[in-house]
C-alpha positions in Angstrom: 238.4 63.8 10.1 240.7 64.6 7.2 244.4 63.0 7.0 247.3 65.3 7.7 249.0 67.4 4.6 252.5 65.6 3.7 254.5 68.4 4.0 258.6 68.6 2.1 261.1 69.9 3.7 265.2 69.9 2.7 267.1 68.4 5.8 269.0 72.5 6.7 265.3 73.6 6.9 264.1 70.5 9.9 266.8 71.1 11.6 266.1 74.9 11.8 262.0 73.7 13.0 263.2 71.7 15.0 265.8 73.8 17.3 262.8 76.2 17.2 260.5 73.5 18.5 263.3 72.5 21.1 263.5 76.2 22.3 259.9 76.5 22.8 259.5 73.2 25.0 262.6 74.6 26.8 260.8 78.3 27.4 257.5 76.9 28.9 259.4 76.6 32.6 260.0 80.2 32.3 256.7 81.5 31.0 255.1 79.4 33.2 257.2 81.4 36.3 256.9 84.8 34.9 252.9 83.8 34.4 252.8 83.3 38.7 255.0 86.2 39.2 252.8 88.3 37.5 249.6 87.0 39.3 251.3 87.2 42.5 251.2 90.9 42.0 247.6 91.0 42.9 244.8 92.2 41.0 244.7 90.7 37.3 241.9 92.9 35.7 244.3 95.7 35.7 247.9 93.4 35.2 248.9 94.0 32.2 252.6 92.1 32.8 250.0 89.2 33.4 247.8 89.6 30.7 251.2 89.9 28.1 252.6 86.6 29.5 249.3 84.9 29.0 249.0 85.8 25.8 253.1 85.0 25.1 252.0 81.7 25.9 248.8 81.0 23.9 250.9 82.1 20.9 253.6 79.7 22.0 251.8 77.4 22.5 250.2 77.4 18.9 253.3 77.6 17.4 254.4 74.5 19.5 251.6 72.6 17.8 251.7 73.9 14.4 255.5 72.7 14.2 254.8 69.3 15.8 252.0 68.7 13.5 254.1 69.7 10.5 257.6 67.9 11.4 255.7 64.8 12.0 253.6 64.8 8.8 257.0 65.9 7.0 259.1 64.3 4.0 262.1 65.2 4.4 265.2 65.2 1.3 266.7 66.8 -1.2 264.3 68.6 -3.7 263.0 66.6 -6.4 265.8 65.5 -9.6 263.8 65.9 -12.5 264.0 69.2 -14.1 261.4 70.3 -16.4 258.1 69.1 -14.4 256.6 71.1 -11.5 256.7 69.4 -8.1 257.2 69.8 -4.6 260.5 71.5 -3.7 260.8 72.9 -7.7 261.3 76.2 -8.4 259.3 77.1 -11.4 258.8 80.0 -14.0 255.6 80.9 -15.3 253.5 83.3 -17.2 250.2 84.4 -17.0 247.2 84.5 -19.3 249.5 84.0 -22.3 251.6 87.1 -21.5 254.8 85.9 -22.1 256.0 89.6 -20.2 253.5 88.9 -17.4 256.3 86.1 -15.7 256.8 85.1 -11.9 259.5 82.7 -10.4 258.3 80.7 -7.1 259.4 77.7 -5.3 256.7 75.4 -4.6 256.5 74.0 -1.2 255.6 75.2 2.5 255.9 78.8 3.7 258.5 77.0 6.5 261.0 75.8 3.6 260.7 78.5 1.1 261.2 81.2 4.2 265.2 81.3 4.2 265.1 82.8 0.9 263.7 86.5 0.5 264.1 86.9 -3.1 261.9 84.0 -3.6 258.3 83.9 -3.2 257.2 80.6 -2.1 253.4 79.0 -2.8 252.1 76.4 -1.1 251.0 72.8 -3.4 247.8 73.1 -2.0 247.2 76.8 -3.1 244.7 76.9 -5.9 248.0 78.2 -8.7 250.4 75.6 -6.6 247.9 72.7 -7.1 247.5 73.6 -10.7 251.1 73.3 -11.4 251.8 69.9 -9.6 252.9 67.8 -12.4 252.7 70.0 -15.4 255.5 70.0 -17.6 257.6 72.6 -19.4 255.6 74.4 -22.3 252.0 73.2 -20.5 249.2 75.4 -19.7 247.1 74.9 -17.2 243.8 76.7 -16.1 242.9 77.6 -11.8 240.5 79.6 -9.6 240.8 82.5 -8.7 239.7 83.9 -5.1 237.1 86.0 -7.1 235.8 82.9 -8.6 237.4 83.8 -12.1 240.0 81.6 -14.0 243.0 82.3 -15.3 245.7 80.4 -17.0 249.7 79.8 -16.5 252.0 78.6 -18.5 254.8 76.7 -17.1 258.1 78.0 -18.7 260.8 76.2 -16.2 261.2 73.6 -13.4 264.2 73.2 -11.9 264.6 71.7 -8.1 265.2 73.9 -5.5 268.9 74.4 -3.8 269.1 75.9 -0.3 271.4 78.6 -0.1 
């Protein structure tokens, strides 16, 4: 069995997983009713009320897991200090393949914290460009997969912490 991912998160973005968690647990009592409503109606293969609550709650129910696993596995502060280096919570700059034109800005973290802002594209660390950035300083290039099995490589131009809006 593997370990669970250590996950960052800011404090604002917690909070927000949290109240979502909270108004989940609160919902089941009333999925749980509309679910025995609908069955009371009679014949299920043809209930399609039924059917939709059932599957409200399967999906509810995975998201209930999904944010229990990740708020307990999570470190949560302020992005890191240091400028210049790429790490969890920083919001980098890079270029591709030595094509100082070919640039991208991204925070790297989870899909959870980067979510609030739409302008930014967020990567997770364990994505195979995300994992090739962790620790790599300003001017540095380093090489990753690609999902076709190719290489590339990315230059890191900034690192600056992230700051939630």
């Amino acid at each position: 069995m593997t370990e669970p991912q250590q996950h960052w998160l800011t404090q604002g973005a917690y909070d927000r997983l949290k109240a979502e968690l909270d108004g989940l647990i609160e919902n089941r009592p009333l999925l749980a009713a509309e679910i025995n409503a609908r069955r009371e109606e009679g014949d299920l293969k043809e209930n399609g009320g039924y059917h939709a609550a059932r599957e409200q709650q399967g999906q509810e129910e995975a998201r209930i897991r999904q944010l229990q696993e990740l708020l307990a596995t999570a470190t949560i502060g302020e992005a890191p200090a240091e400028s210049g280096v790429a790490h969890i919570g920083s919001v980098v700059k890079v270029y591709y393949d030595g094509d100082e034109d070919d640039d991208e800005t991204f925070l790297i973290a989870t899909r959870e914290e980067g979510g609030r802002d739409p302008e930014l594209e967020t990567y997770s660390p364990e994505s195979p460009l995300g994992a090739a950035l962790l620790g790599a300083k300003e001017g540095e290039t380093r090489e990753y997969k690609l999902p076709n099995g190719g290489t590339t490589k990315v230059t890191l131009v900034s690192a600056e912490p992230y700051h939630e809006n």
